[in-house]
C-alpha positions as CSV (number, residue, x, y, z in Angstrom):
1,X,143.8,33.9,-123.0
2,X,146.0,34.0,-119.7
3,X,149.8,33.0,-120.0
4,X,149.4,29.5,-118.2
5,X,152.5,28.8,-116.0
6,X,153.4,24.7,-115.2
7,X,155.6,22.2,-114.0
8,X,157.1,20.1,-116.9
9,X,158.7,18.4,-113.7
10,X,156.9,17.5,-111.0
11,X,158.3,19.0,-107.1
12,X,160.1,16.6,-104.9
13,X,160.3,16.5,-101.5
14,X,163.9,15.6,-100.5
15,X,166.6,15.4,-102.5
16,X,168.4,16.9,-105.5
17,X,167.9,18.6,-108.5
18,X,170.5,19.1,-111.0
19,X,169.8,21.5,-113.8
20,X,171.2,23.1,-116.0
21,X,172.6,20.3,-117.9
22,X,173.1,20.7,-121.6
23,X,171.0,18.6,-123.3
24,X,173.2,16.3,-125.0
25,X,174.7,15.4,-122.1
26,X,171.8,14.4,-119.8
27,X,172.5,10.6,-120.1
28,X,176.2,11.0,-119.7
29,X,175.4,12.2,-116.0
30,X,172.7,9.9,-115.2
31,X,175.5,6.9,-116.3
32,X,178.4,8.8,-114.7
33,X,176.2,9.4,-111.4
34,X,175.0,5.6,-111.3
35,X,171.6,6.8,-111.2
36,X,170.4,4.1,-113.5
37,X,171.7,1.3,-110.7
38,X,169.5,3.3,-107.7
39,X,166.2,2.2,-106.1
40,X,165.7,6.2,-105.4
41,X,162.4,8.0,-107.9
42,X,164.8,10.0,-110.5
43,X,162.8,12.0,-113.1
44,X,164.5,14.0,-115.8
45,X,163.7,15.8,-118.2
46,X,165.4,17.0,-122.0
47,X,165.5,19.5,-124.5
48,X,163.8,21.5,-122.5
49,X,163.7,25.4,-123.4
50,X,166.6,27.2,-121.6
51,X,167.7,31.1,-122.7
52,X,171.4,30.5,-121.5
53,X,171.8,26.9,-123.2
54,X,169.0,27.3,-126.0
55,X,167.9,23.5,-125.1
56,X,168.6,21.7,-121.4
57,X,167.9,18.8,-119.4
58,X,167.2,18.7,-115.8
59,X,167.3,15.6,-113.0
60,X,165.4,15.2,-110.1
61,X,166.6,12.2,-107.7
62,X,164.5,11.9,-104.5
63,X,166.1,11.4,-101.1
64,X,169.9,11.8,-102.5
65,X,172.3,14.2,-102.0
66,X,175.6,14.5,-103.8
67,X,179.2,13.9,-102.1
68,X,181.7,16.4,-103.7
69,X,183.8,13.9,-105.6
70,X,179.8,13.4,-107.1
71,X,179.5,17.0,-107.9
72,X,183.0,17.2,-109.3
73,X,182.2,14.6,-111.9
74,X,179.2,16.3,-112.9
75,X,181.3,19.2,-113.7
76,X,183.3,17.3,-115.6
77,X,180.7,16.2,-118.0
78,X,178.3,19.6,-117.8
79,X,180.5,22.4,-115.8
80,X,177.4,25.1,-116.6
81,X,175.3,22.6,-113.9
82,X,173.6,23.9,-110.7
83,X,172.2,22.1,-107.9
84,X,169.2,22.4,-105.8
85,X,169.1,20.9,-102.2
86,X,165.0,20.3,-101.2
87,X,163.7,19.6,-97.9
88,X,160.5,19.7,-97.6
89,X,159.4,20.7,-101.1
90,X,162.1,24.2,-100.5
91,X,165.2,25.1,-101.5
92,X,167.7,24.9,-98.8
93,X,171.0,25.5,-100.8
94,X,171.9,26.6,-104.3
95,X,175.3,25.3,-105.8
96,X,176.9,26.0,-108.9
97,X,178.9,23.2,-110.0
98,X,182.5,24.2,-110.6
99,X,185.7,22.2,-112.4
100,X,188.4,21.9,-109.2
101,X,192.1,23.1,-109.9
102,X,192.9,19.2,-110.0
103,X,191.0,15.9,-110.6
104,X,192.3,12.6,-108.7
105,X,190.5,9.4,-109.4
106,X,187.6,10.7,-111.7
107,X,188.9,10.4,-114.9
108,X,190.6,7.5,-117.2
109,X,193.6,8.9,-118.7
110,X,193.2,8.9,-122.8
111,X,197.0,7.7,-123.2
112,X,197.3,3.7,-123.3
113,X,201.0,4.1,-122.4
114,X,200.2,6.3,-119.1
115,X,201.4,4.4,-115.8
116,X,198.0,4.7,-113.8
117,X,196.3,1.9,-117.2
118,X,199.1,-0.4,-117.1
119,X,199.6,-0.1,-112.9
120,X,197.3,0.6,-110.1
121,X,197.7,3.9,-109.4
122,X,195.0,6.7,-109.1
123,X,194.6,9.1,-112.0
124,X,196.0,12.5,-111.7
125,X,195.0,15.1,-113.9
126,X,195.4,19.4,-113.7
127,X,192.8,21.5,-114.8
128,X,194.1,23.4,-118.2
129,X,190.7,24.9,-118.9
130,X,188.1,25.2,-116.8
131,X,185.5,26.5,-119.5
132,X,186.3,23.8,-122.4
133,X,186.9,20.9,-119.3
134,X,190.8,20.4,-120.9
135,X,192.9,18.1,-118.1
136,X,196.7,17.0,-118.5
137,X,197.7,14.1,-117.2
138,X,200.1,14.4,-113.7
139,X,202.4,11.4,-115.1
140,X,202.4,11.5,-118.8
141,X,201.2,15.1,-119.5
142,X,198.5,13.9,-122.2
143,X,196.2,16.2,-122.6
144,X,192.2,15.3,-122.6
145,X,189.2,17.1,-123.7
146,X,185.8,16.8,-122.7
147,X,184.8,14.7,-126.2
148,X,187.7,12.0,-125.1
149,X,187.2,11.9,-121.4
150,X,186.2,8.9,-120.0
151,X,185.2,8.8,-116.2
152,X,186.0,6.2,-113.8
């Protein structure tokens, strides 16, 4: 019998597809992305079969595009992501999703006693580790991991 080849996920025409995601963290984007608050199709799909991540889950979100403070969260929360631009059923653009040097305003600092929960400021944090997703607070220093991040 022939080797049958398929879409588990159907093609869109416009928009983005975001793959790559590990598994386990497939409804951590969709919350951190709002995509359960949008009128636009989404379709995802988990623990599908990937040879880099063993098991992955992919989104597809019809007629939207991603602003880079959008991508940056996603990198946050699943930095091995890539990103597929469509128009017109093609792919325009390829991007890898990369952790910046810095984060401002994405994530919730994990220390209670930090300035930016107790006052309005906007969250500060550098990059410590790009691979494990480790940030240290500008103002307090705290350091936060991926498991205790919580994003804005």
């Amino acid at each position: 019998m022939k080797d049958i080849k398929h879409l588990v996920v159907s093609a869109i025409k416009d928009g983005t597809v975001i793959d790559h995601i590990p598994a386990k963290d497939l409804f951590k984007v969709i919350s951190i992305l709002g995509l359960d608050h949008i009128e636009n199709q989404v379709t995802f799909g988990s623990n599908l079969d990937s040879k880099k991540l063993g098991k992955k889950a992919i989104i597809k979100i019809s007629g939207l595009f991603f602003r880079n403070e959008d991508i940056n969260k996603i990198a946050l929360v699943a930095p091995e992501a890539k990103l597929n631009i469509i128009k017109d059923y093609n792919v325009i653009e390829k991007k890898v999703v990369e952790v910046p040097d810095s984060i401002t305003g994405i994530a919730k600092c994990v220390n209670p006693k930090c300035i930016t929960n107790n006052e309005e400021i906007v969250t500060k944090f550098s990059v410590v580790d790009k691979k494990k997703v480790i940030l240290k607070c500008y103002y307090c220093e705290k350091i936060t991991d991926q498991d205790n991040m919580r994003i804005i």
